[in-house]
N, CA, C and O atoms as a DFTB+ gen file, in Angstrom:
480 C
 N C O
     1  1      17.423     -86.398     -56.831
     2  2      16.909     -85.811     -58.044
     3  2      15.577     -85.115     -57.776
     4  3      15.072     -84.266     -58.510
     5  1      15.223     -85.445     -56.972
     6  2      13.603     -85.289     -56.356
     7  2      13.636     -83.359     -55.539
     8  3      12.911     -82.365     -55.559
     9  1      14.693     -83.696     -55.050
    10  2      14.987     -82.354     -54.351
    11  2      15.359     -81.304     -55.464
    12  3      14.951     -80.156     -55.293
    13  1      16.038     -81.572     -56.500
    14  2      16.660     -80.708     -56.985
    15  2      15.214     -80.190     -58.093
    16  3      15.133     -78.980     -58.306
    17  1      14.557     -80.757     -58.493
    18  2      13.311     -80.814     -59.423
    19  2      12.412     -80.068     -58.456
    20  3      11.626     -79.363     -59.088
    21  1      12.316     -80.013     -57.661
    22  2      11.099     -79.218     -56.462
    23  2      12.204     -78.225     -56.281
    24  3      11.450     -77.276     -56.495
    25  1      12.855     -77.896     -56.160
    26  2      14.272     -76.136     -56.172
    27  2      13.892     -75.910     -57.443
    28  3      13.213     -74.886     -57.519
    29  1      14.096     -76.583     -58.709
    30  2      14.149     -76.052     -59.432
    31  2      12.935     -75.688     -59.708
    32  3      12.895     -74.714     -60.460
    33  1      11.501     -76.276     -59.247
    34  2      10.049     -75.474     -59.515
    35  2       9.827     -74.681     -58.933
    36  3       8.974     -73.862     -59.275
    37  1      10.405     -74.607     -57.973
    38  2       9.710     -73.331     -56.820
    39  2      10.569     -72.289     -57.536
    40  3      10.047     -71.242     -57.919
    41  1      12.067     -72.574     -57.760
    42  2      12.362     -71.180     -57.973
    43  2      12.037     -70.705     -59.177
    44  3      12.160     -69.492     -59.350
    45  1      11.488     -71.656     -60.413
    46  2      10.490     -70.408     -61.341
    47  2       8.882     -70.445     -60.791
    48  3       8.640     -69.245     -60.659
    49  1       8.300     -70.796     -60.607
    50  2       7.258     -70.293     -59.627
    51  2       7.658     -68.519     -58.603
    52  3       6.871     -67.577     -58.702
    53  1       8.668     -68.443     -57.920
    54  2       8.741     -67.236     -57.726
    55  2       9.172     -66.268     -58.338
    56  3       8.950     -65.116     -57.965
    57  1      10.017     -66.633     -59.619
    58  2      10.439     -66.086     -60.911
    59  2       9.454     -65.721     -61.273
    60  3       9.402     -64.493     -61.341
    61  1       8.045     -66.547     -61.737
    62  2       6.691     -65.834     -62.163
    63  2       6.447     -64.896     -61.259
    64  3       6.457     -63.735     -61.668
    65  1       6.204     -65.115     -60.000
    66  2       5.513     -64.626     -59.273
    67  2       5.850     -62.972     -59.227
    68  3       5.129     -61.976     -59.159
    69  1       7.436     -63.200     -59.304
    70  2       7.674     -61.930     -59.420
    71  2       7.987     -60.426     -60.637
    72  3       8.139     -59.209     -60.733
    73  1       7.929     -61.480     -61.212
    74  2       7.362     -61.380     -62.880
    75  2       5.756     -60.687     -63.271
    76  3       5.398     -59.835     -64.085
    77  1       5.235     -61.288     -62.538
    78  2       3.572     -60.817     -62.594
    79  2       3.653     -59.524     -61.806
    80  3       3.088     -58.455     -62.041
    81  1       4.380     -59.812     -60.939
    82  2       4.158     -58.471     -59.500
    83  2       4.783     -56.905     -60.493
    84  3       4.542     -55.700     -60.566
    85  1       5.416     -57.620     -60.918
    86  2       6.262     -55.875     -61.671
    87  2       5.393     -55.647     -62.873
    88  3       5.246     -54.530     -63.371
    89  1       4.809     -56.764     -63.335
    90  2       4.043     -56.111     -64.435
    91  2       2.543     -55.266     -63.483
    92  3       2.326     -54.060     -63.602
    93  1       1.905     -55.949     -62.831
    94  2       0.653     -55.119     -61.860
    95  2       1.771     -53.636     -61.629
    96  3       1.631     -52.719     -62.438
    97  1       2.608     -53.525     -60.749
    98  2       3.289     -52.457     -60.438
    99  2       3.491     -51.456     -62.079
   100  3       3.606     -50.263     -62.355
   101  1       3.466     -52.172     -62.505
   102  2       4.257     -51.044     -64.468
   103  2       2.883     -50.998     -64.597
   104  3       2.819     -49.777     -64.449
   105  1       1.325     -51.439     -64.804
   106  2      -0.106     -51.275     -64.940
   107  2      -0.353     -50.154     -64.306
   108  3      -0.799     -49.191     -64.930
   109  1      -0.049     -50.082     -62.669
   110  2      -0.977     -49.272     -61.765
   111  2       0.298     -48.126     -62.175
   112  3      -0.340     -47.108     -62.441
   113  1       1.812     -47.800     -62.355
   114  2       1.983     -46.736     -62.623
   115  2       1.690     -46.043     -64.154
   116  3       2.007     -44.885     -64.427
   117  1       1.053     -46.936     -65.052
   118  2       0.761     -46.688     -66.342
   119  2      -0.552     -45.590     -65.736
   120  3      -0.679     -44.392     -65.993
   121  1      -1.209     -46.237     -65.086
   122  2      -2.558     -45.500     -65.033
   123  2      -2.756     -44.324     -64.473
   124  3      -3.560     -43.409     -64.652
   125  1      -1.307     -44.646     -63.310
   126  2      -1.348     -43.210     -62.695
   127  2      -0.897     -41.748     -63.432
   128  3      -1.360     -40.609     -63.369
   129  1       0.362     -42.422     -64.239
   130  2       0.823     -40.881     -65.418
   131  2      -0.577     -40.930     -66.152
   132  3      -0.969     -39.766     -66.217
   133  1      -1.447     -41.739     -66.700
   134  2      -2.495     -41.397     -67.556
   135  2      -3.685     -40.246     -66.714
   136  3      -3.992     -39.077     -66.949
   137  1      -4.110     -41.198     -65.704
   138  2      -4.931     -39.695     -64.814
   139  2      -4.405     -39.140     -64.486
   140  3      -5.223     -38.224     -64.404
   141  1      -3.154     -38.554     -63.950
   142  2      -2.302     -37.368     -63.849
   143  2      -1.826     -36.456     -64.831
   144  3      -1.310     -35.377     -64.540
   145  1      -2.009     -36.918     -66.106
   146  2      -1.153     -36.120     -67.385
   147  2      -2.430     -35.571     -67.822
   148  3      -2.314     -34.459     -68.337
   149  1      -3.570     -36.015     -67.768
   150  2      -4.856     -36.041     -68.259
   151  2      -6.099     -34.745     -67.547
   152  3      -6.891     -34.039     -68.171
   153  1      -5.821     -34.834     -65.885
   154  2      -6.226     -34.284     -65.529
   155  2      -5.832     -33.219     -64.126
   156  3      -6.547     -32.400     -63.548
   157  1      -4.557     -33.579     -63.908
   158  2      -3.884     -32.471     -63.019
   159  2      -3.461     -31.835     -63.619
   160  3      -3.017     -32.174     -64.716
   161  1      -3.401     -30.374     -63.065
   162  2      -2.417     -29.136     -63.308
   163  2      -1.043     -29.355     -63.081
   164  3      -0.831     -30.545     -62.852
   165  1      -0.402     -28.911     -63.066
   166  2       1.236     -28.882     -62.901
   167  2       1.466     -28.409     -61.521
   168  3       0.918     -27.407     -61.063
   169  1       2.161     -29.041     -60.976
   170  2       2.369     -28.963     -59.197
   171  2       1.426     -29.694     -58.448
   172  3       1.601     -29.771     -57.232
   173  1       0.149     -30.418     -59.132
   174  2      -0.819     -31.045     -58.163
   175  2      -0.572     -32.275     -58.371
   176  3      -0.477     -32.647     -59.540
   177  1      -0.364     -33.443     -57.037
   178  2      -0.048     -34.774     -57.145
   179  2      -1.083     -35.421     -57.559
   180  3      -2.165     -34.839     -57.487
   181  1      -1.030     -36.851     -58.124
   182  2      -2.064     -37.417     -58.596
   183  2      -1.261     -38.981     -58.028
   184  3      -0.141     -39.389     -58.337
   185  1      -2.391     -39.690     -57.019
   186  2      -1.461     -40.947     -56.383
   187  2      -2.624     -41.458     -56.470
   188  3      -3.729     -40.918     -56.429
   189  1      -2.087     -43.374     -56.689
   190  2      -2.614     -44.652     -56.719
   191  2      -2.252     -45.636     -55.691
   192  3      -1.084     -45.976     -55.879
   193  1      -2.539     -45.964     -55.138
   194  2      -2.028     -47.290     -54.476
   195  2      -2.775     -48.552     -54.422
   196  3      -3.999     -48.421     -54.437
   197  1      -2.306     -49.751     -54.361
   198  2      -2.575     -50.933     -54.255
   199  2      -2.284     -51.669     -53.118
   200  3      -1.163     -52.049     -52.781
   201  1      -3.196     -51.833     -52.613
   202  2      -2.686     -52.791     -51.090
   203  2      -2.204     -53.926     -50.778
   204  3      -1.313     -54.363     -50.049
   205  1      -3.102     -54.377     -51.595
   206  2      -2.551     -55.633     -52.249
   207  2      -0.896     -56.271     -52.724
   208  3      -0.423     -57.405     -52.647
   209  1      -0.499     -55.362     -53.075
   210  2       1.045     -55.347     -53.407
   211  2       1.955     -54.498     -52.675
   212  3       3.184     -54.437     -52.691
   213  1       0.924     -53.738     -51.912
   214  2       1.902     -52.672     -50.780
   215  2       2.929     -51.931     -51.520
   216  3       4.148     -51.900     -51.351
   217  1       2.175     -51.335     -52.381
   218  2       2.917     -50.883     -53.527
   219  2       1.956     -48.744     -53.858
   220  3       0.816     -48.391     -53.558
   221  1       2.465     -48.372     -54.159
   222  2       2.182     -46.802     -53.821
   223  2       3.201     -46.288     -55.809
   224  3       4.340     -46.518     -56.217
   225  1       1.660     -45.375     -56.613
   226  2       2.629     -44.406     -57.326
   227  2       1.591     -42.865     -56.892
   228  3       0.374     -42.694     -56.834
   229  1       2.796     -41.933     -56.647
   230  2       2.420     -41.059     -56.665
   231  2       2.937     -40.077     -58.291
   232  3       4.091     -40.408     -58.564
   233  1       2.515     -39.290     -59.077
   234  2       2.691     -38.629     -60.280
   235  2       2.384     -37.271     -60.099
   236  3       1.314     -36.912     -59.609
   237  1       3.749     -36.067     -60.670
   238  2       3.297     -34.928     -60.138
   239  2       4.028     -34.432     -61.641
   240  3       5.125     -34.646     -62.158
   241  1       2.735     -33.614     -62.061
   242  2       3.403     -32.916     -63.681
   243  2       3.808     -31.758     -63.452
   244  3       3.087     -30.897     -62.949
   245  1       5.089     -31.565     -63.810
   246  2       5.848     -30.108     -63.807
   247  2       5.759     -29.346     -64.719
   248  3       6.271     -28.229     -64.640
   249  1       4.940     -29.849     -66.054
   250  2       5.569     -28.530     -67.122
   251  2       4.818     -29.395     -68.270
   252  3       4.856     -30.613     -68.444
   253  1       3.998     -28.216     -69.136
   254  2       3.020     -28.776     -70.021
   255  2       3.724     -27.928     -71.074
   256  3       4.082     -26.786     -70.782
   257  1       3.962     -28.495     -72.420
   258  2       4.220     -27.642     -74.167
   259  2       3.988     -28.479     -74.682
   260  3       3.716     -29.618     -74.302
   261  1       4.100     -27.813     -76.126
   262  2       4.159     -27.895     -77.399
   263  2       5.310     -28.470     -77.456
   264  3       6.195     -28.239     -76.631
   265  1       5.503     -29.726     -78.964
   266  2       7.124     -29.938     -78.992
   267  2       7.044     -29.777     -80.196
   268  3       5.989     -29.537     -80.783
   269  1       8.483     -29.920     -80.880
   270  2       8.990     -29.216     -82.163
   271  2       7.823     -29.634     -83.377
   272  3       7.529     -29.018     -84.401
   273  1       7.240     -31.049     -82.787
   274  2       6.531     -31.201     -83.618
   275  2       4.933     -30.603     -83.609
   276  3       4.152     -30.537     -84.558
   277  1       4.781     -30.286     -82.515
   278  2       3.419     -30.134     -82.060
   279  2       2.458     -30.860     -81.439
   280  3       1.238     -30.835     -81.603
   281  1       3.138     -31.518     -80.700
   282  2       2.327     -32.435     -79.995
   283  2       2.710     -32.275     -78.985
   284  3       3.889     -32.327     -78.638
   285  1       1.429     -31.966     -78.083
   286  2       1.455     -32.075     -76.588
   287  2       2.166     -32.620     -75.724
   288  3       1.955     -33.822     -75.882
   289  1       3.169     -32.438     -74.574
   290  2       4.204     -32.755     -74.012
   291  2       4.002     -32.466     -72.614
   292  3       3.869     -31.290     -72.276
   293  1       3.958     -33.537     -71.627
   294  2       3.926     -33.276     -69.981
   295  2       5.762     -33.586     -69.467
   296  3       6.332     -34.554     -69.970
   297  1       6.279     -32.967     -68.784
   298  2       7.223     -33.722     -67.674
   299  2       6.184     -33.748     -66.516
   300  3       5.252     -33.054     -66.109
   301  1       6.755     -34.781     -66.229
   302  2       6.697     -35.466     -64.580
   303  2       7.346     -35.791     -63.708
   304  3       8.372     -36.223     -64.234
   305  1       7.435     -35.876     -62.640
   306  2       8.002     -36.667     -61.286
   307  2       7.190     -37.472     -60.932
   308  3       6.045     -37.179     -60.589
   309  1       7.905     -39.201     -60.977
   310  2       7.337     -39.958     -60.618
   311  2       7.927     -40.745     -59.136
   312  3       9.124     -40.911     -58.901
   313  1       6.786     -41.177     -58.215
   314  2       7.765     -41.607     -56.670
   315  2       6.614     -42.820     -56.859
   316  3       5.392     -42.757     -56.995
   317  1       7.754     -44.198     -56.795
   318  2       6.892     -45.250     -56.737
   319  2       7.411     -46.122     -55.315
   320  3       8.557     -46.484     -55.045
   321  1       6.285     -46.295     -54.608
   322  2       7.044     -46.916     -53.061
   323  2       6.160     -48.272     -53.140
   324  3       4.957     -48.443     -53.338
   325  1       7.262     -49.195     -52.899
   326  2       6.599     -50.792     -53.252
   327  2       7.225     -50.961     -51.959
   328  3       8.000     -50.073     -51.603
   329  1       6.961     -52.250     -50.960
   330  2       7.864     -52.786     -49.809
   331  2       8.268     -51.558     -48.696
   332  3       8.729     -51.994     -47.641
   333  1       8.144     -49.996     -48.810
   334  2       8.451     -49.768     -48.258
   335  2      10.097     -48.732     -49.070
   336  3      10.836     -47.799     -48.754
   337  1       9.937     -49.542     -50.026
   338  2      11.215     -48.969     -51.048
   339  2      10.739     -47.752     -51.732
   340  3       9.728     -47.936     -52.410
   341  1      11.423     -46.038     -51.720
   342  2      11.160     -45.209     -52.787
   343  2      11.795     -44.997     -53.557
   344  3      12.997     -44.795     -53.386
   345  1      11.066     -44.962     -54.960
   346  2      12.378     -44.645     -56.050
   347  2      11.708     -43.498     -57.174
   348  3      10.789     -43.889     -57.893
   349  1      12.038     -42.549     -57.256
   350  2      12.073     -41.372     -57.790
   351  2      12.868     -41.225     -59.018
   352  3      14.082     -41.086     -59.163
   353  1      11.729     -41.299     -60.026
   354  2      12.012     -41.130     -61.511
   355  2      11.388     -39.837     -62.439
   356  3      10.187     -39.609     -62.289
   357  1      12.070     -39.081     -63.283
   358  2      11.929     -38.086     -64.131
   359  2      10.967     -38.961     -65.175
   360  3      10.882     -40.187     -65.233
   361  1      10.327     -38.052     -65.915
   362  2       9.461     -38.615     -67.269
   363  2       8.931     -37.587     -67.652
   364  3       8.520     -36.692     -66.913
   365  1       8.874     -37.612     -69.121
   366  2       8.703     -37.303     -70.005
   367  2       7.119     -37.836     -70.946
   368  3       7.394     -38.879     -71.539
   369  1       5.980     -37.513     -71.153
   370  2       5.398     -38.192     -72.386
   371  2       4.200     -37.403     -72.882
   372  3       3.411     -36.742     -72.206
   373  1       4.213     -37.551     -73.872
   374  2       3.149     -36.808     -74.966
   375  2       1.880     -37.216     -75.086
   376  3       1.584     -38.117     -74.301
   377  1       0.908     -36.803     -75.911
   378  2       0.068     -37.053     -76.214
   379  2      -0.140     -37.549     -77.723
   380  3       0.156     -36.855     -78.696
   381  1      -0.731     -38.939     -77.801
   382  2      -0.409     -39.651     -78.804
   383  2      -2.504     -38.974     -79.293
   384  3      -3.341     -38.306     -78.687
   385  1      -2.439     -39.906     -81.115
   386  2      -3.509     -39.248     -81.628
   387  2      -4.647     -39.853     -81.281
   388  3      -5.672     -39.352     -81.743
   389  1      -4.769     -40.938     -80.488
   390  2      -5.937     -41.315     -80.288
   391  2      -6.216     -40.830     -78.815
   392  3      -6.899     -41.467     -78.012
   393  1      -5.588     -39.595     -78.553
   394  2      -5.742     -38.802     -76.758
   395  2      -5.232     -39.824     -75.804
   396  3      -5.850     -39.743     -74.743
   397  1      -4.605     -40.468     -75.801
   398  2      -3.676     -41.319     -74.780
   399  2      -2.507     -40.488     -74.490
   400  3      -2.054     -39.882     -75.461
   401  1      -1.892     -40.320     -73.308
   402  2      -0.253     -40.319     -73.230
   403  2       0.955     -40.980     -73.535
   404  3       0.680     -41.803     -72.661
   405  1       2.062     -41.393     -73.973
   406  2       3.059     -42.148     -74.160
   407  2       3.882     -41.710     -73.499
   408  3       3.731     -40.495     -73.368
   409  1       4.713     -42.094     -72.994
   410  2       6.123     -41.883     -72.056
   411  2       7.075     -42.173     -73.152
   412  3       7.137     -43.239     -73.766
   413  1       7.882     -41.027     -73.357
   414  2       8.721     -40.759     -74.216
   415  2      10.058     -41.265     -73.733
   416  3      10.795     -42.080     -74.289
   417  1      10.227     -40.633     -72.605
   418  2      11.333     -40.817     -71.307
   419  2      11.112     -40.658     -70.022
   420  3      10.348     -39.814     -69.553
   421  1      12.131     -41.904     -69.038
   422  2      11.823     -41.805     -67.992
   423  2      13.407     -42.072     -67.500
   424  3      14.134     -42.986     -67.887
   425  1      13.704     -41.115     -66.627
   426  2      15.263     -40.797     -65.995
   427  2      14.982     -41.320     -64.542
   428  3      13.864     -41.513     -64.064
   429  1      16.088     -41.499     -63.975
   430  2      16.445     -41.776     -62.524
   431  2      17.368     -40.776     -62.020
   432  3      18.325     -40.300     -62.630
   433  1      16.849     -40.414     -60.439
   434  2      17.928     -39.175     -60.273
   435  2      19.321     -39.484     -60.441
   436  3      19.691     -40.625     -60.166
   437  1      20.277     -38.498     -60.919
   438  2      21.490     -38.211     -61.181
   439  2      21.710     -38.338     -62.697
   440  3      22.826     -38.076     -63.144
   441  1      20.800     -38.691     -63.446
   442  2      20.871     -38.313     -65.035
   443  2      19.444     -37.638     -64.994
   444  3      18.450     -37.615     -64.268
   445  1      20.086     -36.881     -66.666
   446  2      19.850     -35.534     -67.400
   447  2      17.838     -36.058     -67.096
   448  3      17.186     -37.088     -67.269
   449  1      17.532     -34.615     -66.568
   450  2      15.892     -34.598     -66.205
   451  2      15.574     -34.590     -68.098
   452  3      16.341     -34.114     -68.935
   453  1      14.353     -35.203     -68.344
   454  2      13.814     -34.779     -69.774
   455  2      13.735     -33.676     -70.555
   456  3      13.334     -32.635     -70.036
   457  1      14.037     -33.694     -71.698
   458  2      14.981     -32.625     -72.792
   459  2      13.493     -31.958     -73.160
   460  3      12.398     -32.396     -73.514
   461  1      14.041     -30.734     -72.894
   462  2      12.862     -29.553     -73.257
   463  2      12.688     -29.455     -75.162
   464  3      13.578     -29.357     -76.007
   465  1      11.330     -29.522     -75.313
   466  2      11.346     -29.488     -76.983
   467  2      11.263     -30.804     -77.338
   468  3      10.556     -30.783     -78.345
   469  1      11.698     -32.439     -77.010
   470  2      12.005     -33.103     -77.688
   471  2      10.796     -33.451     -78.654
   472  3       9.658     -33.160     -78.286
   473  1      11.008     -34.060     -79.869
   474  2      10.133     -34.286     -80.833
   475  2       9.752     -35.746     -81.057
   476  3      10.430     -36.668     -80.605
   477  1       8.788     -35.897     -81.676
   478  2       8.262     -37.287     -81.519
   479  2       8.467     -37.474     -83.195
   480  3       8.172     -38.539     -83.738
C-alpha cells in the first residue's frame, strides 16, 4: 500500500509540475505577442526565451487593420521551441480598450490561417 501511495504522489507532483511548466510557457508567449503586436512592424521578429525551461517564443506580425468593427487587428506567426520541440502557430488578436492585445485566434499549420476582417 506504501508503494502504491508514493506512485500515486509522485505522479501528481509531476502532473503539477507540468502543469506549472505550460502555464510559465502560455506567460512568456503571452508577453511575447504583447511586445511584438505593440511594437514591431510587420515582417520584424520579436523573440523571448527562458532558460530556465529551455523553452524559446519567437512572434512575427504579418498584417496590421481595421476590423469590421474598428478595432485594431494584428496577424501573427507564432514559433514556440520548448525541449528542442518546434511548433508553429497562426494568430490572430486585437487591440482591446484598455491598449492591451487579445488573441482572438490561434491556428496550427494545415487549418484556415486567421479570417481577414473578423469582428470582435
Amino acid at each position: 500500500a506504501i508503494v502504491v501511495l508514493g506512485n500515486h504522489w509522485s505522479a501528481q507532483r509531476v502532473e503539477g509540475e507540468l502543469a506549472e511548466r505550460e502555464q510559465q510557457i502560455a506567460a512568456l508567449a503571452d508577453k511575447a505577442v504583447q511586445d511584438a503586436l505593440e511594437h514591431a512592424l510587420s515582417g520584424a521578429r520579436v523573440s523571448l526565451a527562458d532558460d530556465r525551461m529551455a523553452s524559446m517564443v519567437s512572434i512575427t506580425p504579418t498584417r496590421t487593420y481595421k476590423s469590421e468593427s474598428q478595432h485594431w487587428c494584428r496577424e501573427f506567426t507564432e514559433e514556440l521551441m520548448v525541449d528542442g520541440e518546434r511548433v508553429t502557430r497562426f494568430g490572430l488578436a486585437c487591440r482591446e480598450a484598455d491598449g492591451g492585445w487579445r488573441r482572438v485566434q490561434t491556428n496550427t499549420p494545415g487549418s484556415t490561417p486567421p479570417m481577414v476582417g473578423t469582428s470582435l
